[in-house]
Residue frames relative to the residue before (quaternion, step in Angstrom):
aa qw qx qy qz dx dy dz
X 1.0000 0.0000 0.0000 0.0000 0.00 0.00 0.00
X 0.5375 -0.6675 0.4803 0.1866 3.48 -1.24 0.93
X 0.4176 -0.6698 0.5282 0.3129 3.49 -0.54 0.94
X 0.6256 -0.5062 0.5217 0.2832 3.52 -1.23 0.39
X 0.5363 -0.5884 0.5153 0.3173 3.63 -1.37 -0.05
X 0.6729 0.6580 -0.1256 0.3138 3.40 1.26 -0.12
X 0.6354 0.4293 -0.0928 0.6350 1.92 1.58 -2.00
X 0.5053 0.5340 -0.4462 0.5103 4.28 0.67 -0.07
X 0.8257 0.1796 -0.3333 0.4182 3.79 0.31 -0.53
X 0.7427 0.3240 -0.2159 0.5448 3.56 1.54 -0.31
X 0.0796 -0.7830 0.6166 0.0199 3.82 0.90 1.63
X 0.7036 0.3609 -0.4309 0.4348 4.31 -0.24 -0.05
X 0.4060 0.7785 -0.2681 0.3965 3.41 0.87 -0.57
X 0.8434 0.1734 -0.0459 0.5064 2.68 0.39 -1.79
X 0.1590 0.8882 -0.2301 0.3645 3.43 1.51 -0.02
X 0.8067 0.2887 0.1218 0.5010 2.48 0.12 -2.43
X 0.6239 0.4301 -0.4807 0.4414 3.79 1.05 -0.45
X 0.4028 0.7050 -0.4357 0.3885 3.58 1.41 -1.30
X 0.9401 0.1433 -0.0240 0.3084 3.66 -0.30 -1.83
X 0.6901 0.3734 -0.2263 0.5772 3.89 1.28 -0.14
X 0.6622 -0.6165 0.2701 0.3294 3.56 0.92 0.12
X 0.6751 -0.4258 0.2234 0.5595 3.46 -0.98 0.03
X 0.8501 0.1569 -0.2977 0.4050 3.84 0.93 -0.94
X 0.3018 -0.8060 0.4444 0.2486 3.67 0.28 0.32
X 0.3904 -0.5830 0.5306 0.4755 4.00 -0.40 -0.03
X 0.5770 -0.6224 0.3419 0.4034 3.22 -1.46 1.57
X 0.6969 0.4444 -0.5090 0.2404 3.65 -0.04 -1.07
X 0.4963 0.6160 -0.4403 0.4246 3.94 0.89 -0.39
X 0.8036 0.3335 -0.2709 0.4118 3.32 0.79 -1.16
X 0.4840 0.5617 -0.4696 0.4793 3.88 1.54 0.14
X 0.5272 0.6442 -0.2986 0.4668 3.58 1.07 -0.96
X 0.5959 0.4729 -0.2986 0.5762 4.16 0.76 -1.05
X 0.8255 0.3379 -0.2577 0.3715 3.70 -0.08 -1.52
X 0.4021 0.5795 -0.5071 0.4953 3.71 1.03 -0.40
X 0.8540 0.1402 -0.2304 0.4449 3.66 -0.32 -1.67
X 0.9009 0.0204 -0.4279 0.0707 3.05 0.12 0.57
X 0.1229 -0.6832 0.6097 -0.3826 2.77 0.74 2.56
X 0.7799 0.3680 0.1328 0.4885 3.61 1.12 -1.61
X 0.3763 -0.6179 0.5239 0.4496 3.18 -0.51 -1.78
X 0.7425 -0.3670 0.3887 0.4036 3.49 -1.10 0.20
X 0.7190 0.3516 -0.2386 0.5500 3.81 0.27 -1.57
X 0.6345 0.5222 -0.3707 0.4327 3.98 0.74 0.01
X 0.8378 0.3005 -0.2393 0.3880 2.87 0.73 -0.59
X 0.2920 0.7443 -0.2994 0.5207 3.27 1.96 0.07
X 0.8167 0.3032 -0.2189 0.4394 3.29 0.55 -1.15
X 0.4709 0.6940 -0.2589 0.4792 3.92 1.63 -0.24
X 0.6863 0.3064 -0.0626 0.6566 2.96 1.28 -1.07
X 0.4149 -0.7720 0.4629 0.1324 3.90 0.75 0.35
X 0.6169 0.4666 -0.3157 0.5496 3.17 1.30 0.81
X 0.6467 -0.5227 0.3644 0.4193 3.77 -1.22 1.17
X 0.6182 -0.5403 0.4954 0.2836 3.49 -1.76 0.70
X 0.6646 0.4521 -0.3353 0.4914 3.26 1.12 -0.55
X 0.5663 0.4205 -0.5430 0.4556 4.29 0.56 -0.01
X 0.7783 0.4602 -0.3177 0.2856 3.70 0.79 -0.57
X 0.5802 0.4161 -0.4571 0.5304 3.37 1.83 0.07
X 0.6062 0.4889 -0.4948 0.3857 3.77 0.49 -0.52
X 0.6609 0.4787 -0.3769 0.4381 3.95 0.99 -0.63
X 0.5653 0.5018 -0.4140 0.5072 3.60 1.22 0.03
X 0.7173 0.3569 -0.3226 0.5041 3.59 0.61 -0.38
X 0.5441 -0.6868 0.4176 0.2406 3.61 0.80 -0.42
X 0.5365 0.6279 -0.2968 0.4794 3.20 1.46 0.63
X 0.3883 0.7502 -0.4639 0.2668 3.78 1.11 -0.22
X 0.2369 -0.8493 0.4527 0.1324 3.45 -0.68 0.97
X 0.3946 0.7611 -0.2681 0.4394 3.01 1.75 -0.03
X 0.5554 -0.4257 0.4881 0.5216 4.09 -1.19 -0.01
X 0.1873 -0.7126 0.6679 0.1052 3.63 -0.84 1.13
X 0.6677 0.6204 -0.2768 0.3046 3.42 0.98 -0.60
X 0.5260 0.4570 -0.2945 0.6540 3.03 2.29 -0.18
X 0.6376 0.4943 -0.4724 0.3549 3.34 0.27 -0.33
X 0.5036 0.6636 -0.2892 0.4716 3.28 1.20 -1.49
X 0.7158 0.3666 -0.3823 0.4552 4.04 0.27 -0.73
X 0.6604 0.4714 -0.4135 0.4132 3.72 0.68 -0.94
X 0.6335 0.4509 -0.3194 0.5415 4.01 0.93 -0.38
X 0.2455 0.8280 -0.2386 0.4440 3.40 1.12 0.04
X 0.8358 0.2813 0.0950 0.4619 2.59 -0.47 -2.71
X 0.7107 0.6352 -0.0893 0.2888 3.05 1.00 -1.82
X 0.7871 0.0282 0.0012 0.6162 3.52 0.02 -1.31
X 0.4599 0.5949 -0.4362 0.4944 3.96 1.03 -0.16
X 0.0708 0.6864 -0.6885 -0.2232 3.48 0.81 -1.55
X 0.0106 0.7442 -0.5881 0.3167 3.88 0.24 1.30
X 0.0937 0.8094 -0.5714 -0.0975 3.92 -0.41 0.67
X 0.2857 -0.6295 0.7088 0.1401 3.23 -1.40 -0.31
X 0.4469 -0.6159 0.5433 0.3546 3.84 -1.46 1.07
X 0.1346 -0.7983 0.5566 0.1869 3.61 -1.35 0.69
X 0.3225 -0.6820 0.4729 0.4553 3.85 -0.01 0.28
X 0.6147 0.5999 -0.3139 0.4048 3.41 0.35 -0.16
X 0.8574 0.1733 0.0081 0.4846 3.39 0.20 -1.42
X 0.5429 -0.5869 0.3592 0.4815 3.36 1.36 -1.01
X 0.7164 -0.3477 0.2775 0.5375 3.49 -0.22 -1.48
X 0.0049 -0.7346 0.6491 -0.1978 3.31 0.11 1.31
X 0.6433 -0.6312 0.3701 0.2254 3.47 -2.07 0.69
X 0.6036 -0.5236 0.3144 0.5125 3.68 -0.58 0.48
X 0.6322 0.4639 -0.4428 0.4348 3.83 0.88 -0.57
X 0.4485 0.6650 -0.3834 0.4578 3.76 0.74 -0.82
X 0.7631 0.3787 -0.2191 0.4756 3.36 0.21 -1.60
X 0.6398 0.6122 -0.2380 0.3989 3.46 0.76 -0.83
X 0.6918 0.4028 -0.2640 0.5379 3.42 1.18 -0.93
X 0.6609 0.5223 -0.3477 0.4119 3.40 0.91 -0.86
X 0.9598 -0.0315 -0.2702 0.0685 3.40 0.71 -0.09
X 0.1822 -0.7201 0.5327 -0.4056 2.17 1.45 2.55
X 0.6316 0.5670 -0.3707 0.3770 3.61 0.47 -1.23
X 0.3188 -0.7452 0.5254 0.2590 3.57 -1.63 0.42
X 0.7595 -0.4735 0.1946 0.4014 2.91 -1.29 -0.29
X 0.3017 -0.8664 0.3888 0.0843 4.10 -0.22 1.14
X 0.1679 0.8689 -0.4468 -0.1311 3.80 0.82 0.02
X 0.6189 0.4443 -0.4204 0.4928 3.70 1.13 0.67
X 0.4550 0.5790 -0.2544 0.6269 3.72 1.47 1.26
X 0.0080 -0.7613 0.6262 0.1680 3.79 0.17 0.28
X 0.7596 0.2907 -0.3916 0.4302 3.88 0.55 -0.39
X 0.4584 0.4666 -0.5513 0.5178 3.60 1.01 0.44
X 0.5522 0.4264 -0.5214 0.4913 4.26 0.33 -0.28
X 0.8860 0.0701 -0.3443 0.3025 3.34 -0.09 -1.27
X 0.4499 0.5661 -0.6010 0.3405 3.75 0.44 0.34
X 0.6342 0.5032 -0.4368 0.3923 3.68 0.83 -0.87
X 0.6140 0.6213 -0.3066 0.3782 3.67 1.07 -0.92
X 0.6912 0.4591 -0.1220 0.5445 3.24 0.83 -1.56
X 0.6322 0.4180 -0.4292 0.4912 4.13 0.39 -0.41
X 0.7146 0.3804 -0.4022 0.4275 3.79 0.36 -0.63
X 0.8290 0.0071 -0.2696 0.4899 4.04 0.79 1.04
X 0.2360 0.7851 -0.4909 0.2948 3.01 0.56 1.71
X 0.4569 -0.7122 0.4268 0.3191 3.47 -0.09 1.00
X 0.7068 0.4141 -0.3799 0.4297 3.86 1.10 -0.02
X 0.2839 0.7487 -0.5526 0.2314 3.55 1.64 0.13
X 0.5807 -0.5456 0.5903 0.1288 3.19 -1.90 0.01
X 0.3998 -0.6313 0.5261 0.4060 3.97 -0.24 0.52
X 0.4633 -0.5645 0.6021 0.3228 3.85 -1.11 -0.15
């Protein structure tokens, strides 16, 4: 079978219709037009995660927390925020990195962000 015209200039796209269905959840479909806006390993690295969580999350197959990934695309190419007590209104990936981040005691806003992320109502489950 001939590839479409579409699918040839939009190969994740079509991907994503291929493996999540006709309507996919938007951030999946922001996640396609990034890579191919770009490429996969580009947008991998934006999103601070291996080229390979962002092709397996195009096909639907990531065995990993999708529900984390889903926030860093979010933050990221969504540019989605969230209120921080700390910083103010910063993007869900921000929030995400910050509290990935350990503890820093030569940083006062790394102490109190470390302090303040372990009972923030925008934390992440573990």
């Amino acid at each position: 079978m001939k590839p479409a015209a579409a699918d040839v200039k939009s190969p994740n796209a079509a991907n994503v219709r291929a493996s999540w269905g006709v309507r996919p959840p938007e951030w999946v479909s922001a996640l396609a037009e990034a890579c191919d806006a770009t490429s996969q390993g580009k947008v991998a690295a934006r999103l601070g995660v291996s080229p390979t969580v962002v092709n397996q999350a195009l096909k639907n197959c990531y065995g990993g927390r999708l529900d984390h990934f889903e926030q860093r695309v979010r933050g990221e190419l969504m540019r989605e925020t969230v209120p921080c007590p700390i910083l103010a209104e910063i993007t869900k990936r921000e929030c995400l990195d910050h509290q990935e981040r350990g503890y820093e005691a030569t940083n006062s806003m790394r102490v109190r962000l470390f302090q303040m992320c372990r009972r923030c109502p925008n934390r992440r489950d573990a």
